[in-house]
C-alpha positions as YAML, in Angstrom:
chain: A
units: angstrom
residues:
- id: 1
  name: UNK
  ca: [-14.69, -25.01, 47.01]
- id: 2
  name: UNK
  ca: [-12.54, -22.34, 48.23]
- id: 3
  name: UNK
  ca: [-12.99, -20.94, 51.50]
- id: 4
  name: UNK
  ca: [-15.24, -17.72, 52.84]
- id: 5
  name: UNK
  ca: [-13.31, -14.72, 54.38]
- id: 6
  name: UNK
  ca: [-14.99, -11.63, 55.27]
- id: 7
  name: UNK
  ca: [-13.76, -8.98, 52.36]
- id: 8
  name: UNK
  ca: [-13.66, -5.56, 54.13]
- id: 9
  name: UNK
  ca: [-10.83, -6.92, 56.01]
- id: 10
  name: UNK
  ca: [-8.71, -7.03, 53.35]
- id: 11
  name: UNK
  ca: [-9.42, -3.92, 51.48]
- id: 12
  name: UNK
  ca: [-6.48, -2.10, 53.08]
- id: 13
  name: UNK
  ca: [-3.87, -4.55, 52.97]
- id: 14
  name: UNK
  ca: [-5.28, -4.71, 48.92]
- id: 15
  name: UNK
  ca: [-4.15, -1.40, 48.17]
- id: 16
  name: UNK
  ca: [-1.27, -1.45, 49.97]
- id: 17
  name: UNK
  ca: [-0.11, -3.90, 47.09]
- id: 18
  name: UNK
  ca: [-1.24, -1.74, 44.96]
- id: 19
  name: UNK
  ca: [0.99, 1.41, 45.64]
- id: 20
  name: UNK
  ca: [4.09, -0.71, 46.62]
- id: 21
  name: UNK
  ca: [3.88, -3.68, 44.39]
- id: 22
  name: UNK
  ca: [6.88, -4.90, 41.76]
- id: 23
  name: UNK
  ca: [6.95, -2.57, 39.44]
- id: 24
  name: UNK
  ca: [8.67, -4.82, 36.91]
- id: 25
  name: UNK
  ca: [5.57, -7.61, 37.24]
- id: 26
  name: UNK
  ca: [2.39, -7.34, 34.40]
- id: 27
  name: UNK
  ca: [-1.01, -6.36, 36.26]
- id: 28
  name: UNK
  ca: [-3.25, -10.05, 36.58]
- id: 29
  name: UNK
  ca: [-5.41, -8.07, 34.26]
- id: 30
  name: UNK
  ca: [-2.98, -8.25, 31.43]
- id: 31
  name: UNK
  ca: [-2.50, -11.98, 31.66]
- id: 32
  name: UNK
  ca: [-5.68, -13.62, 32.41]
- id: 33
  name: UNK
  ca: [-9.58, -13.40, 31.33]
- id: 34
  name: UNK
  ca: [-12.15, -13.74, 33.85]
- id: 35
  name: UNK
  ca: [-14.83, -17.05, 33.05]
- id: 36
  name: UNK
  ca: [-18.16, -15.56, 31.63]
- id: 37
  name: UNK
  ca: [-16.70, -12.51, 30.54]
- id: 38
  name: UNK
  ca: [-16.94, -13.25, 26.93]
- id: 39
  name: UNK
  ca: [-18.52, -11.99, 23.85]
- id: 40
  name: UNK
  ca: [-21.28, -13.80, 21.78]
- id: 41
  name: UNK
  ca: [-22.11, -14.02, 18.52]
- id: 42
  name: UNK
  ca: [-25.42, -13.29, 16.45]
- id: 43
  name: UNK
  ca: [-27.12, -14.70, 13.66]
- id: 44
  name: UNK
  ca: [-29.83, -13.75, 11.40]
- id: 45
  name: UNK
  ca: [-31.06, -13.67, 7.72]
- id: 46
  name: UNK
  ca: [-32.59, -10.79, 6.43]
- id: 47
  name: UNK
  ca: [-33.73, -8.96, 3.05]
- id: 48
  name: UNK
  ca: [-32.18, -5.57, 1.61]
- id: 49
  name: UNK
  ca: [-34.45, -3.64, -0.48]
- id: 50
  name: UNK
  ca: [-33.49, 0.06, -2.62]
- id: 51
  name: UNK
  ca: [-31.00, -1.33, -4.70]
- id: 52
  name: UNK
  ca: [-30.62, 0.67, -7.73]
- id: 53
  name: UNK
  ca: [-30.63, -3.09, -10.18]
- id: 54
  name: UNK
  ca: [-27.86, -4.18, -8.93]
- id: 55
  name: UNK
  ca: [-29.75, -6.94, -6.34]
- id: 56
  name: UNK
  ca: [-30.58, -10.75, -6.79]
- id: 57
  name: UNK
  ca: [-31.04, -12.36, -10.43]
- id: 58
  name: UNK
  ca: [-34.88, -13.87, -10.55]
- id: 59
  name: UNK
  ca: [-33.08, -17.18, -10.46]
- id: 60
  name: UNK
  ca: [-32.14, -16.34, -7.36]
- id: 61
  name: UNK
  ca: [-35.78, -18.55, -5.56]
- id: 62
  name: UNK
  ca: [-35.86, -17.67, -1.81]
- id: 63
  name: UNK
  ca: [-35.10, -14.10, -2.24]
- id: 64
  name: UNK
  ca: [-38.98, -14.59, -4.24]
- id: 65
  name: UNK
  ca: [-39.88, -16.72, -1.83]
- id: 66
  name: UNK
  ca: [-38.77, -13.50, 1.31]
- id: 67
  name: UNK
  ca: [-40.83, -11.12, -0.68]
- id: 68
  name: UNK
  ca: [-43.78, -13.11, -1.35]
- id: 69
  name: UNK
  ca: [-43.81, -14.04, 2.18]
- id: 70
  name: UNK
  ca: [-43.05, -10.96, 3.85]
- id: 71
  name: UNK
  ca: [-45.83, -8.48, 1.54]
- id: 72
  name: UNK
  ca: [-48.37, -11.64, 2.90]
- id: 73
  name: UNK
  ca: [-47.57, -10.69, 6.24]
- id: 74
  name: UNK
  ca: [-48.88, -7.21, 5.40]
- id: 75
  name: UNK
  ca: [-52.00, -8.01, 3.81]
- id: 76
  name: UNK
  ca: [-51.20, -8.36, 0.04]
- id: 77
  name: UNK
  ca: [-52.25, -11.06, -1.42]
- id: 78
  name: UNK
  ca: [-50.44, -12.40, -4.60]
- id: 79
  name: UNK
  ca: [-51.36, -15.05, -7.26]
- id: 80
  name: UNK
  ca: [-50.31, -18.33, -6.90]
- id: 81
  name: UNK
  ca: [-47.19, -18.81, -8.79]
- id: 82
  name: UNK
  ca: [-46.15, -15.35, -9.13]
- id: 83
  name: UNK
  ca: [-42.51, -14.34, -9.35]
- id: 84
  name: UNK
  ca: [-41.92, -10.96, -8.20]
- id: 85
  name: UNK
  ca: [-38.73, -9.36, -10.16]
- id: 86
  name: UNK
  ca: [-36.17, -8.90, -7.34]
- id: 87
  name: UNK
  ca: [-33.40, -7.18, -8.69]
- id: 88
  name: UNK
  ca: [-34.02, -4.29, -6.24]
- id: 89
  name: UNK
  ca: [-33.73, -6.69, -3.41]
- id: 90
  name: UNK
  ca: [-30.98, -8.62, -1.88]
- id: 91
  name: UNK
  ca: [-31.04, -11.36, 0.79]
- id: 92
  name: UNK
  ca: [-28.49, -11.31, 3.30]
- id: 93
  name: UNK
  ca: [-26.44, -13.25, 5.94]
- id: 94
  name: UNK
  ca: [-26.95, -10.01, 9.25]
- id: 95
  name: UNK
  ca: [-24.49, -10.84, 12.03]
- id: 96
  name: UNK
  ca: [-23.41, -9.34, 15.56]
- id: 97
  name: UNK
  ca: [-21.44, -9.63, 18.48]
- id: 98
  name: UNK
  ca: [-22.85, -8.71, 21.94]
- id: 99
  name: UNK
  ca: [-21.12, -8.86, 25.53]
- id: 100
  name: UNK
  ca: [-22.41, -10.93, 27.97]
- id: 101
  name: UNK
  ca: [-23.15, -7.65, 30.22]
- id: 102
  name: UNK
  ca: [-24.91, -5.78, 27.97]
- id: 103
  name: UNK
  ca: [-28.66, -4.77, 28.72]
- id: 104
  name: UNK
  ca: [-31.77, -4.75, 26.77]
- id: 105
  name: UNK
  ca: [-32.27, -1.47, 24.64]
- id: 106
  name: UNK
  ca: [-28.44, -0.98, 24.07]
- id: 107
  name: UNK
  ca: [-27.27, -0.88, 20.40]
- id: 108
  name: UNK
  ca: [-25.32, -3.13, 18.66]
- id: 109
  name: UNK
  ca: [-23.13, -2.48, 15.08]
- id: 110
  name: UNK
  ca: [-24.09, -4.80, 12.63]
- id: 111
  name: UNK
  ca: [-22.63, -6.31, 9.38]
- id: 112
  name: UNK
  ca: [-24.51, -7.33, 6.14]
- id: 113
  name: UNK
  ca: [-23.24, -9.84, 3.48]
- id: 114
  name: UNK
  ca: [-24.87, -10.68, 0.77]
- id: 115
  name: UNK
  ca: [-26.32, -14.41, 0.13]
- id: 116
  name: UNK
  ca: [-27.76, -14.47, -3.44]
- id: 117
  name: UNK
  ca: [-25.69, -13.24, -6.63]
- id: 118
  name: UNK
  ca: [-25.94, -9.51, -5.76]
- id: 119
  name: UNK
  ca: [-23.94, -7.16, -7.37]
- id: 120
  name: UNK
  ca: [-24.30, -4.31, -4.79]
- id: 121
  name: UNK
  ca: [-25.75, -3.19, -1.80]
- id: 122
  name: UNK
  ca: [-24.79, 0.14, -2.06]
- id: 123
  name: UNK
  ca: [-27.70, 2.35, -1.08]
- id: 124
  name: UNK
  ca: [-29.56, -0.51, 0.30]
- id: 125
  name: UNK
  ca: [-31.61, -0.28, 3.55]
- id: 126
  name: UNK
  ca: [-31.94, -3.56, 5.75]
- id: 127
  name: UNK
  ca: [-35.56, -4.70, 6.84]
- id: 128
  name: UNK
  ca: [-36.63, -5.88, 10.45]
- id: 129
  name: UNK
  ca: [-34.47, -8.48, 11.30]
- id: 130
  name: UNK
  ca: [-34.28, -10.85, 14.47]
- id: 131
  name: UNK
  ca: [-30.84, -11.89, 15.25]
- id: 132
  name: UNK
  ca: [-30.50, -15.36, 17.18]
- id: 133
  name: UNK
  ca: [-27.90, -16.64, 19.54]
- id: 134
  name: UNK
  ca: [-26.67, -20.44, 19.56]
- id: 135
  name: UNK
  ca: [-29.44, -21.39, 21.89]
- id: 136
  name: UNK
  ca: [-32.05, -20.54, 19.01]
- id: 137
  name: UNK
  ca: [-33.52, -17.71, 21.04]
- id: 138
  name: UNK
  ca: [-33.67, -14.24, 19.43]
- id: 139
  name: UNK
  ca: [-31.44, -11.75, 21.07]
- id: 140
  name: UNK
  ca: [-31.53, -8.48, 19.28]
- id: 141
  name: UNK
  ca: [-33.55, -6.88, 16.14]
- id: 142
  name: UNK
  ca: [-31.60, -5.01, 13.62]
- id: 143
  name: UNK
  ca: [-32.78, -2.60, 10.86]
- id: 144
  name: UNK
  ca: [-31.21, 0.39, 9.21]
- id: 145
  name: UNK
  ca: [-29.42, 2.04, 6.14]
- id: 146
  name: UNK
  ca: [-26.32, 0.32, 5.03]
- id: 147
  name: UNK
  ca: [-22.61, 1.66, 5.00]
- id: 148
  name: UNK
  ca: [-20.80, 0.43, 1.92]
- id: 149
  name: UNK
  ca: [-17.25, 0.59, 1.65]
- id: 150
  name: UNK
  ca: [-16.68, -0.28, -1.94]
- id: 151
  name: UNK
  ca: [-18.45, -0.17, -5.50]
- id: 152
  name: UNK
  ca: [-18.98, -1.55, -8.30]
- id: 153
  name: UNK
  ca: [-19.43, -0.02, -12.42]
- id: 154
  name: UNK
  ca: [-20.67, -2.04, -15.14]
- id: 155
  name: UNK
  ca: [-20.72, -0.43, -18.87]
- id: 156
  name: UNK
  ca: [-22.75, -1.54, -21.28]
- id: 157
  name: UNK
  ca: [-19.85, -3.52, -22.77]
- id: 158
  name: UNK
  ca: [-19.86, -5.46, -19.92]
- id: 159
  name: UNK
  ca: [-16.62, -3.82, -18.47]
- id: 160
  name: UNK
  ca: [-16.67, -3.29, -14.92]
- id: 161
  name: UNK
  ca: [-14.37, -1.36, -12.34]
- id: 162
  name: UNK
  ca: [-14.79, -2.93, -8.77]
- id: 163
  name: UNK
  ca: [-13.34, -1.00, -5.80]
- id: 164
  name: UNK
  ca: [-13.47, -3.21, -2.26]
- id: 165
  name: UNK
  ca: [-15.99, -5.30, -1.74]
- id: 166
  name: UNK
  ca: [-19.40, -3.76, -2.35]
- id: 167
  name: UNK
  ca: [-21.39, -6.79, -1.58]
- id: 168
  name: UNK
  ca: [-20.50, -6.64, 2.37]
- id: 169
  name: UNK
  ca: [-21.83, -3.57, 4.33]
- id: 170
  name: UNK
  ca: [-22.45, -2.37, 8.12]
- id: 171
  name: UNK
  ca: [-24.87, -0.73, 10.05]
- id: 172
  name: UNK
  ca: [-23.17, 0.97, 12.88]
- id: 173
  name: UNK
  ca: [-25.71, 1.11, 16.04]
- id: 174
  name: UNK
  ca: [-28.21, -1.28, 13.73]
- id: 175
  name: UNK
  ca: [-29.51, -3.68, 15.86]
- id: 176
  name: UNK
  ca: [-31.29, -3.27, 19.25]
- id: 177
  name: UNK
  ca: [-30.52, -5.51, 22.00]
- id: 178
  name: UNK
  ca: [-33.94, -7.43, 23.17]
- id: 179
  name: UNK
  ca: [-32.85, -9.53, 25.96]
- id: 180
  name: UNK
  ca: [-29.76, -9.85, 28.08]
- id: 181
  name: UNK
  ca: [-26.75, -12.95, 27.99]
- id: 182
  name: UNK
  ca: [-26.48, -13.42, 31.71]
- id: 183
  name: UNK
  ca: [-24.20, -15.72, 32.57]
- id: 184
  name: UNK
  ca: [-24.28, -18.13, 35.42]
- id: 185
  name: UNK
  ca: [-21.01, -17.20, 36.51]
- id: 186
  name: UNK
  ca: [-22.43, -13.82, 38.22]
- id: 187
  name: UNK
  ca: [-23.97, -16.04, 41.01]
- id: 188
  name: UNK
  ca: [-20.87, -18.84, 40.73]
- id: 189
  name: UNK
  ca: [-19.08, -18.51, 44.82]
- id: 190
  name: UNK
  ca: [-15.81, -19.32, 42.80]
- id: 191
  name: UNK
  ca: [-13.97, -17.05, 39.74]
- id: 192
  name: UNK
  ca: [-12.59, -18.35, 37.18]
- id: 193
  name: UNK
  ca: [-9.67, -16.72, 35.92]
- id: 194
  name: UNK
  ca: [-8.32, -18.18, 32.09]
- id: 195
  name: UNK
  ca: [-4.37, -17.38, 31.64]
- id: 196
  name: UNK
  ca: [-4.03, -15.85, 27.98]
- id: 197
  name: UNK
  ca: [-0.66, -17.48, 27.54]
- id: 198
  name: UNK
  ca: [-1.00, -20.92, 29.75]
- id: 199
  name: UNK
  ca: [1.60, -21.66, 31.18]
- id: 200
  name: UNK
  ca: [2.44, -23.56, 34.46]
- id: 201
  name: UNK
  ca: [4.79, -20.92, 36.83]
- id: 202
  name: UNK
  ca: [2.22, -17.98, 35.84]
- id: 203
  name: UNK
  ca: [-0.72, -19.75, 37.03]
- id: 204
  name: UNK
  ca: [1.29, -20.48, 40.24]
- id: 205
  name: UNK
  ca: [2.21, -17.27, 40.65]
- id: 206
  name: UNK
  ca: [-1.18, -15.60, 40.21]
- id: 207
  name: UNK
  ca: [-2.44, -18.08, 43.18]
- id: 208
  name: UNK
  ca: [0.65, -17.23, 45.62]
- id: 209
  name: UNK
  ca: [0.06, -13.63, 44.99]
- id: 210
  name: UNK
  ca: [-3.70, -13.64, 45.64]
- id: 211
  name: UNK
  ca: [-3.29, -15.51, 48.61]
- id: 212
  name: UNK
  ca: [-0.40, -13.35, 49.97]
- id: 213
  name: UNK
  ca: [-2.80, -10.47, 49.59]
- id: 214
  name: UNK
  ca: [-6.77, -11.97, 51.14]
- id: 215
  name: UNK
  ca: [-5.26, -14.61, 52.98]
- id: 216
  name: UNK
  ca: [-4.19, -18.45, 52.40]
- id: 217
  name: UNK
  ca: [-6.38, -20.79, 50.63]
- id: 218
  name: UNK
  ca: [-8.44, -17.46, 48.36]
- id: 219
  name: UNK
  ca: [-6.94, -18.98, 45.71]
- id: 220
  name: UNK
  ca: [-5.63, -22.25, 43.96]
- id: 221
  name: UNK
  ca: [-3.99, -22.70, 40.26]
- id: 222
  name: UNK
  ca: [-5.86, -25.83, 38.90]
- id: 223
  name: UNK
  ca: [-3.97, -26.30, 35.88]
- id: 224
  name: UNK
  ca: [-1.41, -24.50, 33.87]
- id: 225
  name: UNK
  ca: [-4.49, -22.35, 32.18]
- id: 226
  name: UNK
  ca: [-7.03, -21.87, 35.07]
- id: 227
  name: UNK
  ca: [-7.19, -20.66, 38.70]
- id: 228
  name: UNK
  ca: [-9.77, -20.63, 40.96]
- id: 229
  name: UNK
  ca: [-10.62, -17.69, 43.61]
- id: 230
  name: UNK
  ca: [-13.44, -17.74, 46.24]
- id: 231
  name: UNK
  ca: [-15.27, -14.47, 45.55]
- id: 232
  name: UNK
  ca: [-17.55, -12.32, 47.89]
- id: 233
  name: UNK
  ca: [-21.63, -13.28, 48.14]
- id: 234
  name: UNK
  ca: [-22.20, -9.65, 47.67]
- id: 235
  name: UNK
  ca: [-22.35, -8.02, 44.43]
- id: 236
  name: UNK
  ca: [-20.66, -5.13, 44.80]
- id: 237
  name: UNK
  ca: [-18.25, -6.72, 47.36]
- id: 238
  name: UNK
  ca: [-17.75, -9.26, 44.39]
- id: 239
  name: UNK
  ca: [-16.86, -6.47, 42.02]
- id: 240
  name: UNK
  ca: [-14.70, -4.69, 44.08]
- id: 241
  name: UNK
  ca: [-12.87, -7.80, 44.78]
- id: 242
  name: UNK
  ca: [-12.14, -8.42, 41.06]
- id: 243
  name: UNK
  ca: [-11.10, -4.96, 40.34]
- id: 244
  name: UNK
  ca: [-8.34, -5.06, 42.91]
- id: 245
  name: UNK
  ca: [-7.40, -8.66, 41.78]
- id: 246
  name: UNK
  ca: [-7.23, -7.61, 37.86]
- id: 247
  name: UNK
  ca: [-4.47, -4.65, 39.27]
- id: 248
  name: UNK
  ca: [-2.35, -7.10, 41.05]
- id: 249
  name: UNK
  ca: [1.20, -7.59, 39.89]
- id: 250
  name: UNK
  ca: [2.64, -11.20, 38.90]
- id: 251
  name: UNK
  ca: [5.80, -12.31, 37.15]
- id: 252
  name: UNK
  ca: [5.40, -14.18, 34.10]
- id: 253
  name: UNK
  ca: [6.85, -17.73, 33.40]
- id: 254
  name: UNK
  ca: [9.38, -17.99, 30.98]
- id: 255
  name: UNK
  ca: [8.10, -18.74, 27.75]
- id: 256
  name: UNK
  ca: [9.78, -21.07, 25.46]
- id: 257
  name: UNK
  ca: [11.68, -18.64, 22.56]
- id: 258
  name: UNK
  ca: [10.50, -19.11, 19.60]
- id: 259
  name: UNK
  ca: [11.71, -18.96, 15.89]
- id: 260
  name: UNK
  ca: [9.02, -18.35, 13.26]
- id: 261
  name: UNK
  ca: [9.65, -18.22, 9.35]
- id: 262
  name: UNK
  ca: [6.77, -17.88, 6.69]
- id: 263
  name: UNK
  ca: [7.63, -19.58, 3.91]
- id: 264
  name: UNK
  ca: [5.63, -17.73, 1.74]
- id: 265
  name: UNK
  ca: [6.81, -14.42, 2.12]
- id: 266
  name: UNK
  ca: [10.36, -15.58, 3.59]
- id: 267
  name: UNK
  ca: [9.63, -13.46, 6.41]
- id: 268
  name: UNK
  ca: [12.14, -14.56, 9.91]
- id: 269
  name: UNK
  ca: [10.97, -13.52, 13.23]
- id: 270
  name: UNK
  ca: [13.07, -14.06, 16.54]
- id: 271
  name: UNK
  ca: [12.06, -13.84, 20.29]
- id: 272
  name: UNK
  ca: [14.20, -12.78, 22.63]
- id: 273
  name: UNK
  ca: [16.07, -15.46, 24.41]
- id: 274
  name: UNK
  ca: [17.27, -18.12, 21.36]
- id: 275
  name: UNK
  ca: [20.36, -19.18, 21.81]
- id: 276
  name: UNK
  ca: [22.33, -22.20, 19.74]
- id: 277
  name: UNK
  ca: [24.92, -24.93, 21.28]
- id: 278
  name: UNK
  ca: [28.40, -24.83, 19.89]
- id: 279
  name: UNK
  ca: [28.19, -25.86, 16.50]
- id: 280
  name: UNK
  ca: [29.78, -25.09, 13.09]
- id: 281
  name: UNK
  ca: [28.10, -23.53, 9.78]
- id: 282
  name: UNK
  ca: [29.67, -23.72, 6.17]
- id: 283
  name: UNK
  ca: [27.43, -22.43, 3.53]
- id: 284
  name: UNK
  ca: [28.71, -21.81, 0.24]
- id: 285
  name: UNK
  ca: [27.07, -21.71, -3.64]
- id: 286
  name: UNK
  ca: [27.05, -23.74, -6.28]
- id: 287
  name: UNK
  ca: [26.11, -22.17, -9.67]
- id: 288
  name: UNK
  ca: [25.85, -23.92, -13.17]
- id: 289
  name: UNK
  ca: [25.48, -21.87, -16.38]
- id: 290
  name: UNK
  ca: [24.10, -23.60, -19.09]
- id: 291
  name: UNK
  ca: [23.95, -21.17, -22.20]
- id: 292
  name: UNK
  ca: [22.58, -23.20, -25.51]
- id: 293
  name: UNK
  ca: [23.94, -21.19, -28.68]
- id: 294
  name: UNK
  ca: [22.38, -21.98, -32.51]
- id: 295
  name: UNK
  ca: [25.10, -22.23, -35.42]
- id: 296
  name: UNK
  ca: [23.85, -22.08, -38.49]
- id: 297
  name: UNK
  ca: [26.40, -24.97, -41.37]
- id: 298
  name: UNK
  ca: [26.01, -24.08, -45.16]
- id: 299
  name: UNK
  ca: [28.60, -26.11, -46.88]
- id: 300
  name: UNK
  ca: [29.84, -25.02, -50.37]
- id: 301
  name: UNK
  ca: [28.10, -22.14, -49.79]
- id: 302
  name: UNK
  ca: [30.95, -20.42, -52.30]
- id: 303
  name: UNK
  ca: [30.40, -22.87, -54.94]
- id: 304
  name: UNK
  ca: [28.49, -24.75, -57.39]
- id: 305
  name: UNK
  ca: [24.54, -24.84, -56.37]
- id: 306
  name: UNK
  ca: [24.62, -28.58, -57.78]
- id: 307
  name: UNK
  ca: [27.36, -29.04, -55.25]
- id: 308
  name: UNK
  ca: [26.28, -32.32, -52.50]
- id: 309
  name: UNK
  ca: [25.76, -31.06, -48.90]
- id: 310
  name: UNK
  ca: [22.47, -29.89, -46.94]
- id: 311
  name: UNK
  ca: [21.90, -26.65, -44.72]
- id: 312
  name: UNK
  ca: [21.34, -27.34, -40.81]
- id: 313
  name: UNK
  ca: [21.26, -25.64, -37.63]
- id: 314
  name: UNK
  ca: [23.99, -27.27, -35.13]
- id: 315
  name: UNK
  ca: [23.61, -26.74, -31.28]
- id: 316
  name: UNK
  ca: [26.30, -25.34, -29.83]
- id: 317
  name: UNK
  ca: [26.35, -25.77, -26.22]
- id: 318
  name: UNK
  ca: [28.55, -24.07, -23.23]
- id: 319
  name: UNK
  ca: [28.46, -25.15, -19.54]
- id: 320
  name: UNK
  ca: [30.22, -23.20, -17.22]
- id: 321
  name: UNK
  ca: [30.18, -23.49, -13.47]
- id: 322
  name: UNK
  ca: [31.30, -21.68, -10.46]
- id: 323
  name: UNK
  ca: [31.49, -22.03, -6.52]
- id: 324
  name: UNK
  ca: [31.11, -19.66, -3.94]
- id: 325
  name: UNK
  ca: [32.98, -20.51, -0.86]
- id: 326
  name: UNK
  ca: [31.73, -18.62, 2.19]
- id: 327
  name: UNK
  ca: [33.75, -20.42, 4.68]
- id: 328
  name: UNK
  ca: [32.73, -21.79, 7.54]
- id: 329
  name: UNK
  ca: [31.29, -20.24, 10.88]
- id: 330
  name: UNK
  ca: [31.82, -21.06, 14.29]
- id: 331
  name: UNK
  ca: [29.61, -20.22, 17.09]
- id: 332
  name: UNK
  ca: [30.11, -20.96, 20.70]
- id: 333
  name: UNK
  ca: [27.88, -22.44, 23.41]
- id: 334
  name: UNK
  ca: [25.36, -19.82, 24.52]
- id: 335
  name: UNK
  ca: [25.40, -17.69, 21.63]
- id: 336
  name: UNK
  ca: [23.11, -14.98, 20.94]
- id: 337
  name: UNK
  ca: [20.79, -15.83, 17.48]
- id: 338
  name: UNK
  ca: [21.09, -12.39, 16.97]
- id: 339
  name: UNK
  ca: [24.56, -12.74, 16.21]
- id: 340
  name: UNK
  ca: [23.91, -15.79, 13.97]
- id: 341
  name: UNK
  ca: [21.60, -13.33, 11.67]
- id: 342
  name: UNK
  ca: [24.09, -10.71, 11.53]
- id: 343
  name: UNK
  ca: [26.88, -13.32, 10.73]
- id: 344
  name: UNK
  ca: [24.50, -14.59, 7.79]
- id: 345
  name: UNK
  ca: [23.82, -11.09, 6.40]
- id: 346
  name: UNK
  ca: [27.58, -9.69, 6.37]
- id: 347
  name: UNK
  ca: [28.26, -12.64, 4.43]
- id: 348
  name: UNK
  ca: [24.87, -11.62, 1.85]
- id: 349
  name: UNK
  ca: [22.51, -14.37, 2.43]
- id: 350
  name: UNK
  ca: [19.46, -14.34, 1.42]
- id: 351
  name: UNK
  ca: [16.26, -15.07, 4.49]
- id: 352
  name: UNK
  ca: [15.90, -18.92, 2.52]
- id: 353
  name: UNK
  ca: [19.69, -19.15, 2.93]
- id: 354
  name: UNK
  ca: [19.18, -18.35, 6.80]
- id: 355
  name: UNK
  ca: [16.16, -20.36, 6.89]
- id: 356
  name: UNK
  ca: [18.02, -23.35, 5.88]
- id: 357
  name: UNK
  ca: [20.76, -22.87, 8.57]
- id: 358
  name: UNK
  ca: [18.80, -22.31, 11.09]
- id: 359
  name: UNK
  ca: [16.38, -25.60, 9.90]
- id: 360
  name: UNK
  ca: [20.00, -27.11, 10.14]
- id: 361
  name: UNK
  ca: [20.73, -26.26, 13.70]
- id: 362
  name: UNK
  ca: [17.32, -27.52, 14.95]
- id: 363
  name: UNK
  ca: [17.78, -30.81, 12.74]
- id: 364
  name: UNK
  ca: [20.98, -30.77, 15.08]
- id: 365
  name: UNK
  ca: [19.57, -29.97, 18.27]
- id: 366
  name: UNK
  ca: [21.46, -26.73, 18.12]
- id: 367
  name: UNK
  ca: [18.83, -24.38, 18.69]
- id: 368
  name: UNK
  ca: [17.79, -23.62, 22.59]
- id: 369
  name: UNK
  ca: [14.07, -23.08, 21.34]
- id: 370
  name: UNK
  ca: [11.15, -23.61, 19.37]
- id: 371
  name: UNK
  ca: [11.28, -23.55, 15.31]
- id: 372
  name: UNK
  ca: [7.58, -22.88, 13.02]
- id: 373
  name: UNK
  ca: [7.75, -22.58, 10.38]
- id: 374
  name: UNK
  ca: [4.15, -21.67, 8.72]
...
């Protein structure tokens, strides 16, 4: 538990950071998250009805079993065992995300995705839906007329063109928000703020500033990703507060530089800082040619046809090969990695060929950094 400090008395010393702080240093904001100030996601399953054929197959049984249920609901009663036809009907996975400080009867955007074997949902229109949160408790209601951004065209052939994906689909302001996620942490006496990037001299740094500012013992770095600040009992005191901690400045930790290369795509990326210990590079290419040639032997093809001998194909092959010698490269201790790459590229390598040296170099211990390779 952090200590208790009375907060107007450190409103003007506050700003007075504020104006004159380093203006090299990232705002706290930038860096950190505050605990509780997350988003949360939404659940629900609903039915889309208006489809123009293109919904769920009959085989397709608790898209019947929606329908039948939901026309019950209404008064209509069906015969046991019926099957409605659905293929104007579509059930669907309907999913949000809502802040933790939103109120009840703000709007949400919604998106629709289809369950069943649906071809389309264009022109669709979602029914009454509740939307649940991970505590089972329902959170919001959405209904609406559905945004498709693709299509699909069948022909009677059975050709189709498909643009997108027409069996996903939004409802911008859909879904109405029914109760409020409060979080405990509006009534916590400490804040929680979560570094981004953890990292052990940030954290540090966030608490020495804060305390420099309201006064030894506000704050206290707990590990490399979390630090702790006593916060005002008042509300708006409390808000305040956090506003003039978010525009704080802090220096960053150095973060280990990093090399990443994708494999796939051969794609090299290079933060700033990398640097190699004095080592030496030779890459050079071996090539070998291997060109198979068909000869065609008729003997006595100028003579007699009773003449002995038999017609064949002989294989005729030639296998040539030839060595490209780069040289070798020499790079001294603290060098750049930039001017590894350019090294590599004057001499024409390829991003595998500078892959490979630089997989080298860490294999060495060359590299002052990180290699990932993904």
């Amino acid at each position: 538990m952090r200590q208790r400090f009375d907060f107007k008395h450190y409103v003007l010393a506050v700003f007075g950071c504020l104006f004159f702080g380093n203006a090299t240093a990232v705002p706290i904001s930038h860096i950190t998250d505050v605990y509780g100030d997350r988003t949360n996601q939404l659940i629900g399953y609903g039915v889309v009805v208006g489809l123009d054929g293109t919904g769920d197959k009959s085989q397709v049984k608790f898209t019947q079993q929606s329908i039948v249920n939901m026309v019950q609901q209404f008064g209509v009663q069906l015969e046991d065992g019926s099957k409605p036809k659905t293929k104007n009907v579509a059930a669907v996975s309907v999913t949000a995300v809502v802040s933790s400080h939103k109120g009840p009867g703000q709007t949400l955007d919604v998106t629709v995705a289809s369950i069943g074997d649906a071809k389309s949902l264009q022109g669709g229109t979602l029914l009454m839906t509740e939307l649940k949160g991970v505590d089972g408790n329902v959170y919001a209601v959405a209904q609406g007329h559905l945004i498709v951004g693709g299509y699909k065209v069948t022909a009677n052939d059975g050709s189709s063109v498909t643009n997108n994906t027409p069996t996903a689909a939004r409802i911008p302001n859909g879904a109405t928000l029914e109760r409020a996620a409060i979080g405990a942490e509006d009534d916590d006496p400490t804040l929680h703020l979560q570094l981004k990037k953890p990292h052990y001299q940030t954290a540090l740094n966030i608490s020495k500033v804060i305390n420099k500012t309201f006064g030894r013992g506000v704050a206290k770095a707990i590990n490399k990703g979390l630090v702790e600040v006593a916060a005002p009992s008042d509300s708006e005191d409390r808000i305040m507060f956090l506003s003039m901690i978010e525009q704080l400045d802090v220096n960053e930790g150095e973060a280990l530089p990093k090399i990443v290369f994708n494999s796939r795509t051969g794609t090299v990326v290079i933060s700033k800082g990398v640097t190699v210990s004095e080592a030496i590079v030779s890459q050079g290419g071996l090539t070998v040619s291997i060109r198979e040639d068909q000869l065609v032997s008729q003997p006595n093809s100028a003579g007699s046809f009773n003449a002995p001998g038999q017609t064949t194909v002989v294989n005729d092959s030639n296998i040539s090969i030839s060595e490209v010698d780069n040289g070798a490269m020499v790079w001294p201790e603290g060098t750049q990695l930039q001017e590894i790459v350019d090294a590599v590229n004057r001499i024409g390598a390829s991003p595998m060929v500078l892959m490979q040296i630089l997989q080298a170099l860490d294999e060495v211990g060359a590299i002052n950094g990180e290699l990932v390779v993904i």
